[in-house]
VOMARLUM-652817 format. One record per residue: x, y, z of N, C-alpha, C in turn; residue in three letters. Coordinates in nm, 3 decimals, always signed. Each point is the difference from the previous one (the first is absolute). Layout:
# residues N
n.xx=X, n.yy=Y, n.zz=Z, ca.xx=X, ca.yy=Y, ca.zz=Z, c.xx=X, c.yy=Y, c.zz=Z, kelo=ALA
...
***
This chain:
# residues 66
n.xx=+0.646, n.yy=-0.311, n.zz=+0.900, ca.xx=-0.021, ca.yy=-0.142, ca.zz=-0.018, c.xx=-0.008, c.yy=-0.028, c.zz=-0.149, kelo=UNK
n.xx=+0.017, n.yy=-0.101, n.zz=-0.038, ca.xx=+0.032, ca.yy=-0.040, ca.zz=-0.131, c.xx=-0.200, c.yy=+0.009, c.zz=-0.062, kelo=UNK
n.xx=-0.001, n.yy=-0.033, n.zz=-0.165, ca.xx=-0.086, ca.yy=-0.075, ca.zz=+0.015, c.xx=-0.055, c.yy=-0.156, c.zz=+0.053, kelo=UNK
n.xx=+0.128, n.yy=-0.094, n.zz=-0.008, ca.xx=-0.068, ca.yy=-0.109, ca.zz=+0.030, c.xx=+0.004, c.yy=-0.029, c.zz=+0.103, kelo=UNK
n.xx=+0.080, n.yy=+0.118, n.zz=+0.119, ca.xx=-0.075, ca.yy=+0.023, ca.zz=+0.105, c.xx=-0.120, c.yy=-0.018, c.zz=+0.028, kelo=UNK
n.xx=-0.071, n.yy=+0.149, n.zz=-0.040, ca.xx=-0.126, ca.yy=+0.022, ca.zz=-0.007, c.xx=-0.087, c.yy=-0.093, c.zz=-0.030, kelo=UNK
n.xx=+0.013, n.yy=-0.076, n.zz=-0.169, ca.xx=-0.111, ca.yy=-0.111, ca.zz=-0.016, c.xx=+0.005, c.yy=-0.102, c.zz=+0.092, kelo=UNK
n.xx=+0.098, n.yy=-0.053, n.zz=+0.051, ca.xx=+0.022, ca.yy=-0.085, ca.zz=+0.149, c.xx=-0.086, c.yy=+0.035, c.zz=+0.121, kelo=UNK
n.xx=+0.080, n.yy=+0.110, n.zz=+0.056, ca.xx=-0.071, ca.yy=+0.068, ca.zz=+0.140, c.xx=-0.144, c.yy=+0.061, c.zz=-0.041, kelo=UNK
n.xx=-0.024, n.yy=+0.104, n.zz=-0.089, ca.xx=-0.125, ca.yy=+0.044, ca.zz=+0.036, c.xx=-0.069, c.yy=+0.005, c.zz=-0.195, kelo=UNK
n.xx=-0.059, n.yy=-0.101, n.zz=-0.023, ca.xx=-0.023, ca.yy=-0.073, ca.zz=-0.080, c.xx=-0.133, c.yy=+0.121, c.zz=-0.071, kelo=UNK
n.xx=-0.110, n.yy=+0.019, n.zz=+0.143, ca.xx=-0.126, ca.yy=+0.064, ca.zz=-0.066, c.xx=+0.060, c.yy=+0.146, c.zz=+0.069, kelo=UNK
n.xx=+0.070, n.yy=+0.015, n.zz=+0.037, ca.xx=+0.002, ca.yy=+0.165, ca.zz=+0.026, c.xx=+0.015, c.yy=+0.091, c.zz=-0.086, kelo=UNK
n.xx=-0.034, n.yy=+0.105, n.zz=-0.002, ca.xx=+0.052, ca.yy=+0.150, ca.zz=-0.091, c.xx=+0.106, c.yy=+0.013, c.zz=+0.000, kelo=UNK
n.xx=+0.065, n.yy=+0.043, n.zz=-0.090, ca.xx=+0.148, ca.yy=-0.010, ca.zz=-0.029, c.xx=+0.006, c.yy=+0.169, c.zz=-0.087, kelo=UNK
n.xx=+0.101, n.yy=+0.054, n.zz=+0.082, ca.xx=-0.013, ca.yy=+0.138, ca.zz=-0.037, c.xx=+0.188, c.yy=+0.048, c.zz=-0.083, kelo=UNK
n.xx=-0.007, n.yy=+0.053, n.zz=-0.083, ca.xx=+0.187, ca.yy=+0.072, ca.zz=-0.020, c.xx=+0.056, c.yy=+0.075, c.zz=+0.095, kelo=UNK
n.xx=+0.107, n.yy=-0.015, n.zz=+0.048, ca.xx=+0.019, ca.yy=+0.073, ca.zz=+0.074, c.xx=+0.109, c.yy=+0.149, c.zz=-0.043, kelo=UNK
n.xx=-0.040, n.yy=-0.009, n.zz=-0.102, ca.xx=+0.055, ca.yy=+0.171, ca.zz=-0.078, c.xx=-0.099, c.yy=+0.094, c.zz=+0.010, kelo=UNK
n.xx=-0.131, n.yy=-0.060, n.zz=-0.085, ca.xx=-0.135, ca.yy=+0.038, ca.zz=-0.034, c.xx=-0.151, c.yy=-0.031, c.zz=+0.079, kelo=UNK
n.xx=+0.033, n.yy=-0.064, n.zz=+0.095, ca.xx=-0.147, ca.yy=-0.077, ca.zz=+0.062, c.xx=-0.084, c.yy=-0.051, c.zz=-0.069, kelo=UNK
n.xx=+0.037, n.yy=+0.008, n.zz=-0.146, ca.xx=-0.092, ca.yy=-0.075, ca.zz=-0.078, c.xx=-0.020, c.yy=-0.168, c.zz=+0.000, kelo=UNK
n.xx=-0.158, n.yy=-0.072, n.zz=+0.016, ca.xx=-0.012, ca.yy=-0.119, ca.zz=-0.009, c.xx=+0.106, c.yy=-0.059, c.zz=-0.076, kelo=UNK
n.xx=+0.053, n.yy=-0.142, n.zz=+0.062, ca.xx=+0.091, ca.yy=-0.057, ca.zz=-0.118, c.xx=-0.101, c.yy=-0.162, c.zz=+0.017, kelo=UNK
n.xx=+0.068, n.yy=-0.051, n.zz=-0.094, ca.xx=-0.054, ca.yy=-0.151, ca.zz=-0.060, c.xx=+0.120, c.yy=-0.042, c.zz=+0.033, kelo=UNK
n.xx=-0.045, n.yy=-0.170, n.zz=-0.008, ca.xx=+0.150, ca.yy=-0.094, ca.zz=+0.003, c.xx=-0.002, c.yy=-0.113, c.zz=-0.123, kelo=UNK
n.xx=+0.075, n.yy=+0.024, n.zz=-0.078, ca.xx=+0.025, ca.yy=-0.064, ca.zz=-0.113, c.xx=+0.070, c.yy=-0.133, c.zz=-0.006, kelo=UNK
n.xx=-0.030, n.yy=-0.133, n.zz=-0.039, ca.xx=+0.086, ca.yy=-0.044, ca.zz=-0.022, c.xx=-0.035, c.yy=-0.181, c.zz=-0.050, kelo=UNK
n.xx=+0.083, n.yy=-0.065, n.zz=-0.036, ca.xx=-0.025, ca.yy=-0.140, ca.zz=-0.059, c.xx=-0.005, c.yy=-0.095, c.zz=+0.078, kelo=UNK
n.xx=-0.065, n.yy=-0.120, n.zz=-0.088, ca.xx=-0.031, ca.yy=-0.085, ca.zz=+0.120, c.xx=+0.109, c.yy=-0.126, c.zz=-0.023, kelo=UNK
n.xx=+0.129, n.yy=+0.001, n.zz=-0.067, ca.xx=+0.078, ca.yy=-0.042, ca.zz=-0.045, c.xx=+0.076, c.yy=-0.074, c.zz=+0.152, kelo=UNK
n.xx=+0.108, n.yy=-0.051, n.zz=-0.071, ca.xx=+0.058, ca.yy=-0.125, ca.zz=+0.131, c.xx=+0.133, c.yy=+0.130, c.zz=+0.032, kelo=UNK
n.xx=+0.036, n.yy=+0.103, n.zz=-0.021, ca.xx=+0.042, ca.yy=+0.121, ca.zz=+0.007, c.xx=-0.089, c.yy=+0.145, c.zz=+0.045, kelo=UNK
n.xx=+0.018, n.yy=-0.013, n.zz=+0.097, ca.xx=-0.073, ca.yy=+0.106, ca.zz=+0.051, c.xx=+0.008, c.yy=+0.136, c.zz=-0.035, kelo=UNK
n.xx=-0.009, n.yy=+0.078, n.zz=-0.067, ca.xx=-0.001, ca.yy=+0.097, ca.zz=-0.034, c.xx=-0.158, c.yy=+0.110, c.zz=+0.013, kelo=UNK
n.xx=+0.033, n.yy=+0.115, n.zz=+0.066, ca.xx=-0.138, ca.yy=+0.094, ca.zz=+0.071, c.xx=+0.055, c.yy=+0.133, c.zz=-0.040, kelo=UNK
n.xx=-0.044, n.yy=+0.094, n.zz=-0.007, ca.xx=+0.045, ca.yy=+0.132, ca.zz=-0.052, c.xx=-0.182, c.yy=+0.083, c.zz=+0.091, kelo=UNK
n.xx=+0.095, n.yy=+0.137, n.zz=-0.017, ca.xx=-0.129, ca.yy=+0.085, ca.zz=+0.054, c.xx=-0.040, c.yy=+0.074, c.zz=-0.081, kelo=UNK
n.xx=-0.092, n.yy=+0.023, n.zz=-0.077, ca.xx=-0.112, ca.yy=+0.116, ca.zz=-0.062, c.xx=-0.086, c.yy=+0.121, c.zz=+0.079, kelo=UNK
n.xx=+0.039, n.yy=+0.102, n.zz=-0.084, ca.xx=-0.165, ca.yy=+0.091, ca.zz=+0.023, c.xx=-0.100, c.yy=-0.025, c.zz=-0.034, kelo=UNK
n.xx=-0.101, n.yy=+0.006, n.zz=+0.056, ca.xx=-0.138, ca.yy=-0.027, ca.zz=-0.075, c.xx=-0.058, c.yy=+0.107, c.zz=-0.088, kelo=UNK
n.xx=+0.043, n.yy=+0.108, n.zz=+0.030, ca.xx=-0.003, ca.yy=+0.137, ca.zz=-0.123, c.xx=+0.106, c.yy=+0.069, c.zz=+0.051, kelo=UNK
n.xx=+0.099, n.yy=-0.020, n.zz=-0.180, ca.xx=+0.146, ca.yy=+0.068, ca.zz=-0.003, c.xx=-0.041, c.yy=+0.166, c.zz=+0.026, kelo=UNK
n.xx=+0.095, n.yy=+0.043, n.zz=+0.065, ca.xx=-0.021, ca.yy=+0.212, ca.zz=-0.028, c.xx=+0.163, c.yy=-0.006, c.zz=-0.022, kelo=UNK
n.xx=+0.052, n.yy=+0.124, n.zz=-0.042, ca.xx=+0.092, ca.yy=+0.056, ca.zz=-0.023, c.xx=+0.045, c.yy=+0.055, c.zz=+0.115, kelo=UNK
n.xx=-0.023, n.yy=-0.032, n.zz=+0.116, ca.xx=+0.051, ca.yy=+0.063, ca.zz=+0.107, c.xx=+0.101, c.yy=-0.080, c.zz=+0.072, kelo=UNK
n.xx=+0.010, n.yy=-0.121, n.zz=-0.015, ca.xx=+0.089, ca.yy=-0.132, ca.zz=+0.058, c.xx=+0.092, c.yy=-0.030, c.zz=-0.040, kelo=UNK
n.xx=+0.124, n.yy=+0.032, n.zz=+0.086, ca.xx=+0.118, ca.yy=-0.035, ca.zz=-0.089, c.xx=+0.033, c.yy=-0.118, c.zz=+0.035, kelo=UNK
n.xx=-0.081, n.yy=-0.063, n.zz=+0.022, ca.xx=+0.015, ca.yy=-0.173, ca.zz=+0.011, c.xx=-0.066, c.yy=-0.048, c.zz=-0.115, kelo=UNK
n.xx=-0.063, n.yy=+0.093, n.zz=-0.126, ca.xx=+0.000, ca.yy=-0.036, ca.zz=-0.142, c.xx=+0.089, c.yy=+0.097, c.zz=-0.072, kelo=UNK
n.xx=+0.094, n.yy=-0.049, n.zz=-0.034, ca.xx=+0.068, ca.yy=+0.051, ca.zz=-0.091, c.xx=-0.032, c.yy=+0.048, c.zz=-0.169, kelo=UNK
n.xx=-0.090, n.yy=-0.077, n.zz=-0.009, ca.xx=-0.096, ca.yy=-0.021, ca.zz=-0.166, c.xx=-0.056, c.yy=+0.120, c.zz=-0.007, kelo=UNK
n.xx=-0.079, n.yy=+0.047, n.zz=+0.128, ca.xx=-0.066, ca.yy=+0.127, ca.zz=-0.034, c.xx=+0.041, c.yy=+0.095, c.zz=+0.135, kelo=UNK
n.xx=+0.069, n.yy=-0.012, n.zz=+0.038, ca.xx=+0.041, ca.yy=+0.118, ca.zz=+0.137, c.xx=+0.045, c.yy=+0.137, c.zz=-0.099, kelo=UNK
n.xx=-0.065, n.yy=+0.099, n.zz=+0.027, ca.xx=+0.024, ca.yy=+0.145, ca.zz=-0.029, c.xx=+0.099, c.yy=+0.083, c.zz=+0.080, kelo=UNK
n.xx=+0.092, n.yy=-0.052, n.zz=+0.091, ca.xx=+0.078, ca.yy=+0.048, ca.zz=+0.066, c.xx=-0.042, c.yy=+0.069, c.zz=+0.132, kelo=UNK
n.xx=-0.150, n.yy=+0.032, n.zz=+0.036, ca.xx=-0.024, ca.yy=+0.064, ca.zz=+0.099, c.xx=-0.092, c.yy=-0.120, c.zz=+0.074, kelo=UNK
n.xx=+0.110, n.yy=+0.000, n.zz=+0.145, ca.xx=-0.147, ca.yy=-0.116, ca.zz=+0.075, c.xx=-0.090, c.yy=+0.038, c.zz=+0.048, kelo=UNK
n.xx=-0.107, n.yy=-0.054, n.zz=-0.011, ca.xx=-0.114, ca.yy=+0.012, ca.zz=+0.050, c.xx=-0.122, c.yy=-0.082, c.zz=+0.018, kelo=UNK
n.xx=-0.072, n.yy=+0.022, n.zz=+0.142, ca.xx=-0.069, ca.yy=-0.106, ca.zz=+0.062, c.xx=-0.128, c.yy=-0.064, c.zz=-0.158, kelo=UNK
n.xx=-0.029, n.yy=-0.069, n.zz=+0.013, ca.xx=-0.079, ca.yy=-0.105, ca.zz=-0.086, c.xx=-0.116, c.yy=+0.071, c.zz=+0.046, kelo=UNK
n.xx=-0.072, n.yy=+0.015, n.zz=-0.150, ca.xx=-0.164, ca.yy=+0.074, ca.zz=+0.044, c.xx=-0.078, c.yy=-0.117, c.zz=+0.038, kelo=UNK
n.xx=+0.015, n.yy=-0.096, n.zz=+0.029, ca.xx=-0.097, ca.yy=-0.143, ca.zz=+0.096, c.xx=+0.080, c.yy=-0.025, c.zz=+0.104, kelo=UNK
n.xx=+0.090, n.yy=+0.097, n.zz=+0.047, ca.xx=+0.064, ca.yy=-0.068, ca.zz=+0.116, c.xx=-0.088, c.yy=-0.089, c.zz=+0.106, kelo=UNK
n.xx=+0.114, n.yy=-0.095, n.zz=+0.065, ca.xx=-0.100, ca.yy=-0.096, ca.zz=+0.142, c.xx=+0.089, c.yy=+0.101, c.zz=+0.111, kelo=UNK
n.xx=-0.069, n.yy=+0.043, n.zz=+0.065, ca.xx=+0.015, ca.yy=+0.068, ca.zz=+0.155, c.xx=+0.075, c.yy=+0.118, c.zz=+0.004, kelo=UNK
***
């Protein structure tokens, strides 16, 4: 599901990556353009859904949710 899925449908829920299980956030403006993006709430080097700091090896998020 997208993010602005998510901020739509499930607004107060936990929102997890699905590379890393790590918590994500939902980012975005309150502009007449909708624009939402998804965050970690603490980057690791294990997610190659960050490119900025991914170390090449995946691996689960030390705060994983479930």
């Amino acid at each position: 599901m997208t993010a602005d899925e998510a901020q739509a449908r499930h607004r107060d829920a936990l929102k997890r990556c699905p590379a890393c299980f790590g918590r994500l956030m939902i980012q975005g403006g309150y502009t007449a353009v909708r624009r939402t993006s998804l965050s970690h709430f603490r980057v690791h080097d294990g997610c190659p859904l960050i490119p900025r700091h991914y170390k090449g090896e995946p691996r689960r998020h030390p705060a994983a949710i479930g």
